[in-house]
C-alpha positions as CSV (number, residue, x, y, z in Angstrom):
1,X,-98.4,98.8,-130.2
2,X,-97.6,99.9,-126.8
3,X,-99.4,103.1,-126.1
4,X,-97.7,105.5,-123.3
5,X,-99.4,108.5,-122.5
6,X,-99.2,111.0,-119.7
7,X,-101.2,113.7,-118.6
8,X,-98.7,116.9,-117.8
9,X,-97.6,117.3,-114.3
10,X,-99.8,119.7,-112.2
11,X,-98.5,122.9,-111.2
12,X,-97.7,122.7,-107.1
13,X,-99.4,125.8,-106.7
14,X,-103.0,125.8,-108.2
15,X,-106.1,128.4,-108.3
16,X,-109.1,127.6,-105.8
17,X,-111.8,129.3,-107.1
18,X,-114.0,130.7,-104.9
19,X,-118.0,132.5,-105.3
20,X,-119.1,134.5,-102.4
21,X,-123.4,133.3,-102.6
22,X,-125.0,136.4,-100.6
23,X,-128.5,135.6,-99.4
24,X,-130.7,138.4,-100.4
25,X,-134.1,140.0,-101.3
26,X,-135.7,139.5,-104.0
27,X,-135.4,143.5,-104.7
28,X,-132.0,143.8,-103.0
29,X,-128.6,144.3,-105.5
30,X,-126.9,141.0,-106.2
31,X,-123.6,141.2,-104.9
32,X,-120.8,140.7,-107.4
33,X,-118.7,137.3,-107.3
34,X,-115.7,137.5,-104.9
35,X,-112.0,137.2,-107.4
36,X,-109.9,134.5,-106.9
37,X,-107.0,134.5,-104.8
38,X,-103.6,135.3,-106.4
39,X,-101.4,132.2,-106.5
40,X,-98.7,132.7,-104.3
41,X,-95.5,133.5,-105.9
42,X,-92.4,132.2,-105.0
43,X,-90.6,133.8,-102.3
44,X,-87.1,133.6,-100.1
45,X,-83.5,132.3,-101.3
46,X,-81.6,128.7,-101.0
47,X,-78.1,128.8,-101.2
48,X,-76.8,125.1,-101.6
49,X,-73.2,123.7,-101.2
50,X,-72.5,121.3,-103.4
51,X,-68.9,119.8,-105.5
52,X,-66.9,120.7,-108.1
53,X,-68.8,119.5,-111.1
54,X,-66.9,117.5,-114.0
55,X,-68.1,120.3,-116.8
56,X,-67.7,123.8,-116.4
57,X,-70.6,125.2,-118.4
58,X,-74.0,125.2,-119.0
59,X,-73.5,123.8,-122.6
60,X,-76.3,121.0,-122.1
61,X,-74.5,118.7,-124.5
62,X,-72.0,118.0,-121.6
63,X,-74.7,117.3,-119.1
64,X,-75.9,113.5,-119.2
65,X,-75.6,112.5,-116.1
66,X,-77.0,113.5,-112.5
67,X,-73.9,115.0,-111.2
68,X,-73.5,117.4,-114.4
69,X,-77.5,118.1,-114.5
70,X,-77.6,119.3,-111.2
71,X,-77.0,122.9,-112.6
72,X,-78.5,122.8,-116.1
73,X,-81.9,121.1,-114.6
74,X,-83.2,124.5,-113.5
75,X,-83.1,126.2,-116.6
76,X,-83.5,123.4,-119.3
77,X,-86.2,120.5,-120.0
78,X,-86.0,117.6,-121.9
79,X,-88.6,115.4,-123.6
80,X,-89.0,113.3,-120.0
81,X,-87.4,112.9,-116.8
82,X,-87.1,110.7,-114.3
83,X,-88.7,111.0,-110.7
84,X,-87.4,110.0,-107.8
85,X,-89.5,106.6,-108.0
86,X,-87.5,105.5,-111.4
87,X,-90.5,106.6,-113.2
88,X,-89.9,107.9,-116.6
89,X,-92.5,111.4,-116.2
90,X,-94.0,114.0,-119.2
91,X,-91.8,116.9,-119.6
92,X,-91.8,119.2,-123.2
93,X,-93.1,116.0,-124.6
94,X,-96.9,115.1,-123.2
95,X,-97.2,111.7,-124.2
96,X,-94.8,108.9,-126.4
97,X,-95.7,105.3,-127.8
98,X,-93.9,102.9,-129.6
99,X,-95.4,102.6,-133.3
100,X,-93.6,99.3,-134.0
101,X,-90.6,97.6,-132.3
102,X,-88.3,99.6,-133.2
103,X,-90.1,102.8,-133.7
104,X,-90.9,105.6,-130.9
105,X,-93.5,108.5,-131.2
106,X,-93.3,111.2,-129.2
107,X,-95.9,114.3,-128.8
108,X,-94.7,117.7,-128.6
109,X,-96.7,119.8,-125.7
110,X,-97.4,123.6,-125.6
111,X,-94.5,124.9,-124.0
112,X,-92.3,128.2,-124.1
113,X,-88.7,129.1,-123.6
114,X,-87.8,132.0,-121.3
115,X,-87.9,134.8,-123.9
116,X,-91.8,134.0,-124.7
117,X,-90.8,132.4,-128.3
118,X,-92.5,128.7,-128.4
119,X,-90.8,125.4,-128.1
120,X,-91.1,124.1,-131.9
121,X,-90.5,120.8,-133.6
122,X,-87.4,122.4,-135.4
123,X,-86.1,123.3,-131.4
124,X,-86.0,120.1,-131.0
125,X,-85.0,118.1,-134.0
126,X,-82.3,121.1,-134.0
127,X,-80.8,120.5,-130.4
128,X,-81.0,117.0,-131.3
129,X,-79.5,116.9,-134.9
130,X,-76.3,119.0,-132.6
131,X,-75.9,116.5,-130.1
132,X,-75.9,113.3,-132.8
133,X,-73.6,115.1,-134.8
134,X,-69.8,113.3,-134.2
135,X,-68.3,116.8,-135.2
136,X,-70.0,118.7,-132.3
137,X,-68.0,116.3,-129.8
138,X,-70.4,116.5,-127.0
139,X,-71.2,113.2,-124.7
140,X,-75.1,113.8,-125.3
141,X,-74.1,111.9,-128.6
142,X,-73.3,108.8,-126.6
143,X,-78.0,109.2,-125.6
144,X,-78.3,108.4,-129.2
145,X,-76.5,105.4,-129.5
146,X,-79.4,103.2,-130.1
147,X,-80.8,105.9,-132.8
148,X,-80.8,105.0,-136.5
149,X,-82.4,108.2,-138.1
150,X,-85.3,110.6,-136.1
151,X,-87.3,113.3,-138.1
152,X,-90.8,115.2,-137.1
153,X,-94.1,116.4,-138.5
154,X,-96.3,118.9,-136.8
155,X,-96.1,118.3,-133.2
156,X,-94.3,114.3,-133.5
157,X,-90.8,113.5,-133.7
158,X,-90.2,110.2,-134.1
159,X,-87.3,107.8,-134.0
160,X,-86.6,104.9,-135.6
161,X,-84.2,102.7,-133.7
162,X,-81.3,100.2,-134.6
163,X,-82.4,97.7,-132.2
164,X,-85.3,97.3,-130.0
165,X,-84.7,99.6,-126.9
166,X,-87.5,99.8,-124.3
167,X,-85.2,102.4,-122.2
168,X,-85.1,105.2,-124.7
169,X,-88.6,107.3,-123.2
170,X,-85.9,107.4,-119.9
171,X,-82.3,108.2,-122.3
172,X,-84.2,110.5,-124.3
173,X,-84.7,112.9,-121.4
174,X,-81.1,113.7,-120.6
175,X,-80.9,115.8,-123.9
176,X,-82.0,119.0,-122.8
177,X,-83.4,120.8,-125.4
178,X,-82.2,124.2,-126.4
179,X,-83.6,127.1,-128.4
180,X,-81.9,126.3,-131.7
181,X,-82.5,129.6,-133.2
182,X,-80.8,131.8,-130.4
183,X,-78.1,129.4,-130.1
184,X,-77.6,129.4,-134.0
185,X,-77.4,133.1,-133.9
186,X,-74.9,133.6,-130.5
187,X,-72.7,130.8,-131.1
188,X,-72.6,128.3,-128.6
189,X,-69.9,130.1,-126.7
190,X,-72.2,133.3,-126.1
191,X,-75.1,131.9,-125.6
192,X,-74.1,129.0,-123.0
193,X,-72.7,132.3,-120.7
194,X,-76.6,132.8,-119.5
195,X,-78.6,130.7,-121.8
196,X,-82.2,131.0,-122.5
197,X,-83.8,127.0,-121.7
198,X,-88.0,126.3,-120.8
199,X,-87.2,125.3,-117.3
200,X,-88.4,126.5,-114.0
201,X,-86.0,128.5,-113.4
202,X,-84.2,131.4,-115.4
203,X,-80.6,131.9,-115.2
204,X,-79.0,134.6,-113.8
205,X,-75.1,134.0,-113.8
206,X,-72.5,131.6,-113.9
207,X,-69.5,130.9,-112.6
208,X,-68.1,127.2,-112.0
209,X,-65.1,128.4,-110.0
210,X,-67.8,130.0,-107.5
211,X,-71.2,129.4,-108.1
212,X,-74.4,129.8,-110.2
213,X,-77.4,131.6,-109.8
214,X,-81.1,131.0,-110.7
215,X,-84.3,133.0,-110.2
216,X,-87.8,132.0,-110.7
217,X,-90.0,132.3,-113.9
218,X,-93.1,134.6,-113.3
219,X,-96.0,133.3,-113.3
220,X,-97.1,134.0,-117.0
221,X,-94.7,131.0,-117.8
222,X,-95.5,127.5,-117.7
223,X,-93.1,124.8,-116.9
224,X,-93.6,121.1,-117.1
225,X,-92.4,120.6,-113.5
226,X,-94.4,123.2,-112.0
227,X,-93.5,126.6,-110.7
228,X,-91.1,126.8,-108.0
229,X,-91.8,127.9,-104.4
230,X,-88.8,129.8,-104.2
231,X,-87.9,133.3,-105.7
232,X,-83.5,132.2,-105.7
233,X,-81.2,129.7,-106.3
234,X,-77.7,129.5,-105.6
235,X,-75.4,126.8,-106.5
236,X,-72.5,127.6,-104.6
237,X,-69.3,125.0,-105.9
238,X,-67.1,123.8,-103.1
239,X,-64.8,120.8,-103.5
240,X,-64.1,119.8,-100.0
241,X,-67.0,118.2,-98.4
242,X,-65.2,119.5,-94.8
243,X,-66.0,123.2,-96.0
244,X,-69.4,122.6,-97.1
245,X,-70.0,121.6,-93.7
246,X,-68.4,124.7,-92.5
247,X,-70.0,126.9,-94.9
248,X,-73.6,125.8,-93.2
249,X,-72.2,126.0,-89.7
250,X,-71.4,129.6,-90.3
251,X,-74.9,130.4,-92.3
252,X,-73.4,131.0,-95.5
253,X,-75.4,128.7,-97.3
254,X,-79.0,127.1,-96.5
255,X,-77.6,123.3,-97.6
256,X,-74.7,121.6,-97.6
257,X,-74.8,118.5,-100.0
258,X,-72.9,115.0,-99.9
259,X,-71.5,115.6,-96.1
260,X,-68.9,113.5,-94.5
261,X,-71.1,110.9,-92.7
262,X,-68.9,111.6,-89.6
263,X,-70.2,115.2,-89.1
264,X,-74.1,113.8,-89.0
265,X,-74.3,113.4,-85.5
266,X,-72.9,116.8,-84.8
267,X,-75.0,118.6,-87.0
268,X,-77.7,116.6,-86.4
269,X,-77.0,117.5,-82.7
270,X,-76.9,121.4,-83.3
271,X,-80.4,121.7,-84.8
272,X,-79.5,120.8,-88.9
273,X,-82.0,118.3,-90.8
274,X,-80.0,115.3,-92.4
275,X,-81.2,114.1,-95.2
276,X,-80.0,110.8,-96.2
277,X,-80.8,110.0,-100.2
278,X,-80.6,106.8,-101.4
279,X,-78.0,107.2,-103.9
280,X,-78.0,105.7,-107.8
281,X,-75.2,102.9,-107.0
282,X,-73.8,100.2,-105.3
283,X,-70.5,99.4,-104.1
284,X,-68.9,95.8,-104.3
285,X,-65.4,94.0,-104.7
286,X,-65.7,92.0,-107.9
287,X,-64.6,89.1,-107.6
288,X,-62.8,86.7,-111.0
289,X,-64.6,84.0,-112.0
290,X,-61.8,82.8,-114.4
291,X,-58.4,82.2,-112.7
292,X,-57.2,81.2,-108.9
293,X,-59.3,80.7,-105.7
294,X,-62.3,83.1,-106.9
295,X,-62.9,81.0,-109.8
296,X,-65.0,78.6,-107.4
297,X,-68.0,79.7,-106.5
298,X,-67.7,78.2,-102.7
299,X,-64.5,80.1,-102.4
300,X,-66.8,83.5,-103.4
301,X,-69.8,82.3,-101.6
302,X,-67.1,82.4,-98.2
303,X,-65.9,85.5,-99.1
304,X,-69.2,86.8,-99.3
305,X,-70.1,85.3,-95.9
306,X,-67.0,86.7,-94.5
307,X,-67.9,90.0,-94.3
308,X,-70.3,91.8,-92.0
309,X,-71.9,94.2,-94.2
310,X,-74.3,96.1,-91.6
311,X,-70.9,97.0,-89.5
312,X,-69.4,98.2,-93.1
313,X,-73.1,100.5,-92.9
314,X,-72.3,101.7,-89.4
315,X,-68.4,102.2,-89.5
316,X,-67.8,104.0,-93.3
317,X,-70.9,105.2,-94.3
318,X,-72.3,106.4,-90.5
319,X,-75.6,103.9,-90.8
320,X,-76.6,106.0,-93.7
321,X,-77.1,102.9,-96.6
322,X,-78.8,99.2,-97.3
323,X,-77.1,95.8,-97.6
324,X,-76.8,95.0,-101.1
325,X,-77.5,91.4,-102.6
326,X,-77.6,91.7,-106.3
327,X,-76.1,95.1,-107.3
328,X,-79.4,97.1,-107.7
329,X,-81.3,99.5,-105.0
330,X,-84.8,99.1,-104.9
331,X,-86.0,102.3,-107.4
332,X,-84.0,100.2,-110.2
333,X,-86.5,98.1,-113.1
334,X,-85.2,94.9,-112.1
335,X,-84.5,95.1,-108.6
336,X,-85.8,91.6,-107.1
337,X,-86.8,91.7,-102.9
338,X,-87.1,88.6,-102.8
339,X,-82.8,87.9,-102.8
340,X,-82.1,88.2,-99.2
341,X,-78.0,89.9,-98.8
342,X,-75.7,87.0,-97.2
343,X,-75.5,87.2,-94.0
344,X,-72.4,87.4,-92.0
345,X,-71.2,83.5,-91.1
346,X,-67.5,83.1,-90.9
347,X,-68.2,79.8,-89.4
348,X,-69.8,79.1,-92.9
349,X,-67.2,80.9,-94.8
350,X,-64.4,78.9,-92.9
351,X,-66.6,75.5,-94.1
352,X,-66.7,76.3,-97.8
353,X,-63.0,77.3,-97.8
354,X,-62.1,73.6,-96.9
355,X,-64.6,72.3,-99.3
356,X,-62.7,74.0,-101.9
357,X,-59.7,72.7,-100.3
358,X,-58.5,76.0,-99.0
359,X,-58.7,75.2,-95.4
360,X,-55.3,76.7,-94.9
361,X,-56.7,79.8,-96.5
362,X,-55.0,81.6,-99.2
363,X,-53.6,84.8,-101.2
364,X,-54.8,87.2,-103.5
365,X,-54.2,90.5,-104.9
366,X,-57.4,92.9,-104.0
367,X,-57.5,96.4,-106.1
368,X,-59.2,99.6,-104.6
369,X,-59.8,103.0,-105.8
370,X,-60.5,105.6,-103.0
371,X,-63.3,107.9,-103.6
372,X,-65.8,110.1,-101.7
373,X,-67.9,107.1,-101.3
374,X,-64.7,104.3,-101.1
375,X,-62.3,105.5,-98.8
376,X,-59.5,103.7,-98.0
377,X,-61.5,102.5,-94.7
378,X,-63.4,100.3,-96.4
379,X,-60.2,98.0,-98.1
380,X,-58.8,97.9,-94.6
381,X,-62.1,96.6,-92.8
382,X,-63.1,94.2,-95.6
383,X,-59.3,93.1,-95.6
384,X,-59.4,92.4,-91.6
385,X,-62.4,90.7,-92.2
386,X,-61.3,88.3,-94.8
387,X,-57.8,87.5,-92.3
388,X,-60.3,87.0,-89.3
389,X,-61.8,83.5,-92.3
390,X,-57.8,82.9,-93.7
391,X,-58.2,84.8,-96.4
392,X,-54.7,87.6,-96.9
393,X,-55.9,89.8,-99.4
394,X,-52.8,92.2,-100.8
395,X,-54.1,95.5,-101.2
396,X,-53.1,98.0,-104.0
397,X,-54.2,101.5,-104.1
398,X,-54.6,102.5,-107.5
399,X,-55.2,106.3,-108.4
400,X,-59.0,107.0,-110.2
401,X,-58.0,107.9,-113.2
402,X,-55.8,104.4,-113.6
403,X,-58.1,102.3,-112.0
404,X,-61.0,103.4,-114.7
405,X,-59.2,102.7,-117.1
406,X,-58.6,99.2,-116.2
407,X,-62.0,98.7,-114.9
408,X,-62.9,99.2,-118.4
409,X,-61.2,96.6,-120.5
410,X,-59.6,93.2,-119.2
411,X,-56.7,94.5,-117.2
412,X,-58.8,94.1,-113.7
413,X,-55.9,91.2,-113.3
414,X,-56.7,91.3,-109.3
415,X,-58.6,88.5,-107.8
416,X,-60.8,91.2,-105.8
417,X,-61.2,94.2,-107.9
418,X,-63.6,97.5,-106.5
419,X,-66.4,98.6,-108.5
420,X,-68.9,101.3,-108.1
421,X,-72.3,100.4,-110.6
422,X,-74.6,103.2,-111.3
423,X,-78.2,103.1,-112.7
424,X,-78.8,106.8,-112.9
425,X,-79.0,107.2,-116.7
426,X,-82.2,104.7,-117.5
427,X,-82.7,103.2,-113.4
428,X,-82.6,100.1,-115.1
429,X,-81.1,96.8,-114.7
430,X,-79.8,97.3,-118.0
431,X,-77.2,100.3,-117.3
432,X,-75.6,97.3,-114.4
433,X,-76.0,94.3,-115.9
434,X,-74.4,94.8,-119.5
435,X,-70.7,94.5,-118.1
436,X,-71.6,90.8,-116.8
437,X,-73.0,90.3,-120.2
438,X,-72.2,89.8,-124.0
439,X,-72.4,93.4,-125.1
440,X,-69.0,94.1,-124.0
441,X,-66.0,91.7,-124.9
442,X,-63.6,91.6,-122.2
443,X,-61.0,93.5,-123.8
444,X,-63.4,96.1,-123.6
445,X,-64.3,95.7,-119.9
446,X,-66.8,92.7,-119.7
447,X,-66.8,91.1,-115.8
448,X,-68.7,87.1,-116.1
449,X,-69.6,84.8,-118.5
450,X,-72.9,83.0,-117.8
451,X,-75.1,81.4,-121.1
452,X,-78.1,80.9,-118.6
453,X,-77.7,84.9,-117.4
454,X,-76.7,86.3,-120.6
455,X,-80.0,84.3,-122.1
456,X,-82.4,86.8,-119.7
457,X,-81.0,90.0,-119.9
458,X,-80.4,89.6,-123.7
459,X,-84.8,89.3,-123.3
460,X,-84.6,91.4,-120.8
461,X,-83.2,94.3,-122.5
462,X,-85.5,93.9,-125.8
463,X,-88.6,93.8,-124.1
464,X,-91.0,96.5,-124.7
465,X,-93.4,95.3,-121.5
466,X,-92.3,97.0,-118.3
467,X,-93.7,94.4,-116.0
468,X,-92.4,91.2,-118.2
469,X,-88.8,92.9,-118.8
470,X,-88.5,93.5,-114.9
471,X,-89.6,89.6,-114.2
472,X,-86.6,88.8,-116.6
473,X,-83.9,91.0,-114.8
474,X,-85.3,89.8,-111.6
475,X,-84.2,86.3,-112.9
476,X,-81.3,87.2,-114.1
477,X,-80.2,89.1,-111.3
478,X,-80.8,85.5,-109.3
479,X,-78.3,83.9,-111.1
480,X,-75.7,86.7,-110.3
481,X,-76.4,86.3,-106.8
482,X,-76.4,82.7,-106.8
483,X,-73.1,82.5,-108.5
484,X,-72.0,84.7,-106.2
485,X,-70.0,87.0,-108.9
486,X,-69.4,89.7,-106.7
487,X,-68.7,90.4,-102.7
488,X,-72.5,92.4,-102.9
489,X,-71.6,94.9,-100.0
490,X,-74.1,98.1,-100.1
491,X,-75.9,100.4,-101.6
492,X,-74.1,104.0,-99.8
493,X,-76.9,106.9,-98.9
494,X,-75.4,110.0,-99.3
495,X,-76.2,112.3,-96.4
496,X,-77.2,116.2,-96.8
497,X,-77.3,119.3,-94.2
498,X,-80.4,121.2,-94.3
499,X,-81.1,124.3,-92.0
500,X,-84.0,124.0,-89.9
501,X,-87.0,124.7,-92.0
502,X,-85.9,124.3,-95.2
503,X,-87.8,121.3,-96.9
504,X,-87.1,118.6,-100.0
505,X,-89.9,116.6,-100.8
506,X,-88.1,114.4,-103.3
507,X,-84.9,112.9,-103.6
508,X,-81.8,114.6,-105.1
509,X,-82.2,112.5,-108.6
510,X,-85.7,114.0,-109.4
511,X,-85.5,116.5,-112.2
512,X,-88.0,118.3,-109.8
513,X,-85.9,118.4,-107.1
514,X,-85.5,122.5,-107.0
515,X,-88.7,123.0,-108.0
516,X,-89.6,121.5,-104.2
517,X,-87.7,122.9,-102.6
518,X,-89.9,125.1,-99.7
519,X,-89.3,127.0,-96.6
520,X,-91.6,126.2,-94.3
């Protein structure tokens, strides 16, 4: 038995009690205790800037991952979150343990919802019953994947499992939990218009073509992430990152998130704080291990040693990001320091060609996908880079939506294909490594085949002990590096606007993160 139990995150703004002692006569009055303080209450408005998000409203079933929490987080809780640390933190539940292997028991705190009623078992078995159900049709049914039946008792609900899944305290957490009785009674349709969650936050209106507003819980409520330290919130939606910038030049909002990284030294030069947040994902050209040039690993170790990564940093991403060796940043379980990125050698990369017998260099077909964080840039300087060693890598443009769908099943027929790998669901190795693994076939998108890697993350991913499943991913992630499977490029830090005075003391993938929030 693995216990895991955590006390409840303390409120950011506490009581200090204070007695006044008056010296005095023995025949003098006593004076009368001094009252405490009032807490300060939040105060002041932040209007933030930030995309078009991929739902469009604030049904929590369609919210399960960062980009579509962003605007249910202030309002809703789930049984944990994740801080900004990759830590998996208390929220309505106060403390969770596994009971066997495949068994997890989770403690049900003292909580309310915004209308006063308390947070019951039957809330929660309810919300979760809704999202597990096929019919419903809401991605939170993908969170219970890994579930074979769950039920409750008192203040427990536990969950019996279909395999052993050490991630679920972490998964869990992304179903927000919902009044089930209100929502029962409304209909989803009326009560997602302003819905009633436990969060920090109550909501006030919402509108995804424009923008949705928040305003802070009194004091008299109680919210697992503490009470926020300001009165407003305003999530204003704008698509174009251009006009978020504009939006904050001309003070119509307070922040402008994920900002072009060539405007950071001109706000940065007309007073605005940047913000650079180490995003959830790395960016990489994956590279075939099964057919032409690329299926030799000192043709990929060249390729990798082709490429100056740090100018990459300085030239697309404005210096805002890390070199990347094994696909993981360093808040991910698994992440191992100790693989140092290759470093830019095209003497070396020009040596291993002609081991390989490629000394005349060759071609290949190299696929890219532009988004907000691959631009087209970044094909062109990786494809200069790989002439400059003999390399001619064709590049083809494909459009998102094609592009995902052959990065998911075995059509990725390009020798050098983009990928972006995200670990924001579980910030484990786990939510990267399974497409170099045997969990997926590669009809159904898998990237390597490797008995020695596939041996440790298969452990890996069963082990119930933090510390010995993060030595295991560690050493699998050494083998991906060594084999070089991928050109590891970086890990992108996406850059944020900030008037002067406005403070975030933890990063953008902290279920906290409005609760922070402060002028100062």
């Amino acid at each position: 038995m693995i216990p895991r139990s955590l006390g409840r995150l303390a409120s950011p703004v506490s009581l200090l009690a204070l007695s006044a002692l008056v010296a005095c006569s023995p025949t003098a009055p006593t004076a009368a205790p001094a009252p405490p303080p009032a807490a300060a209450g939040p105060t002041g408005k932040v209007t933030i800037a930030i995309g078009a998000q991929t739902i469009a409203s604030m049904e929590t079933g369609r919210a399960t991952v960062s980009a579509s929490l962003a605007t249910i987080w202030p309002a809703f809780d789930g049984l944990t979150f994740i801080d900004d640390k990759g830590q998996v933190q208390p929220a309505l539940a106060t403390s969770w343990r596994t009971v066997d292997d495949k068994t997890w028991e989770f403690t049900l705190g003292d909580w309310t919802f915004h209308n006063g009623r308390p947070v019951t078992l039957d809330d929660v078995l309810g919300t979760f019953r809704r999202y597990s159900d096929p019919n419903e049709r809401l991605p939170a049914l993908a969170l219970f994947n890994s579930v074979d039946r769950f039920d409750g008792a008192g203040k427990t609900i536990t969950f019996t499992m279909k395999l052993v899944d050490p991630t679920f305290p972490a998964v869990i957490g992304l179903a927000m939990v919902t009044p089930i009785r209100e929502l029962r009674e409304q209909g989803p349709d009326e009560f997602f218009r302003k819905p009633i969650g436990s969060g920090p936050f109550r909501v006030v209106s919402t509108d995804y073509q424009i923008a949705n507003v928040y305003e802070a819980m009194g004091a008299e409520h109680r919210s697992p992430r503490g009470r926020p330290k300001v009165k407003e919130l305003e999530l204003r939606f704008v698509p174009e990152a251009s006009q978020r910038v504009a939006a904050l030049q001309t003070g119509q909002v307070d922040m402008a998130a994920g900002i072009p990284t060539s405007a950071v030294r001109q706000l940065e030069s007309a007073g605005f704080t940047i913000q650079r947040g180490a995003g959830n994902a790395t960016v990489s050209y994956l590279l075939d291990t099964r057919n032409g040039p690329t299926a030799d690993r000192r043709v990929r170790l060249a390729i990798n040693y082709a490429i100056d990564k740090e100018a990459i940093i300085q030239a697309i991403y404005g210096g805002s990001g890390r070199v990347d060796s094994h696909l993981l940043g360093p808040a991910a379980l698994g992440h191992n320091a100790s693989l140092q990125p290759y470093p830019f050698d095209p003497a070396r990369a020009r040596q291993l060609l002609a081991e390989a017998g490629y000394a005349n260099g060759f071609t290949v077909a190299m696929t890219h996908a532009t988004t907000g964080t691959t631009p087209k840039d970044l094909a062109e300087l990786v494809q200069g880079q790989l002439r400059d060693v003999g390399i001619t890598a064709n590049v083809q443009i494909r459009e998102l939506a094609i592009w995902t769908q052959e990065n998911n099943n075995d059509q990725k027929n390009a020798a050098i294909w983009m990928q972006v790998l995200n670990w924001d669901q579980t910030f484990e190795a786990q939510s990267v490594y399974r497409w170099f693994s045997s969990d997926f076939t590669w009809d159904r998108g898998r990237r390597w085949e490797d008995a020695e890697f596939d041996r440790l993350y298969q452990q890996a991913k069963t082990t119930l002990d933090r510390e010995q499943r993060a030595r295991l991913y560690q050493q699998a992630a050494a083998r991906l590096h060594a084999e070089a499977v991928s050109l590891f490029l970086v890990q992108p830090f996406t850059p944020s606007a900030l008037k002067k005075g406005l403070v975030f003391p933890v990063g953008g993938s902290d279920a906290r993160y409005y609760v922070a929030m402060r002028w100062e």
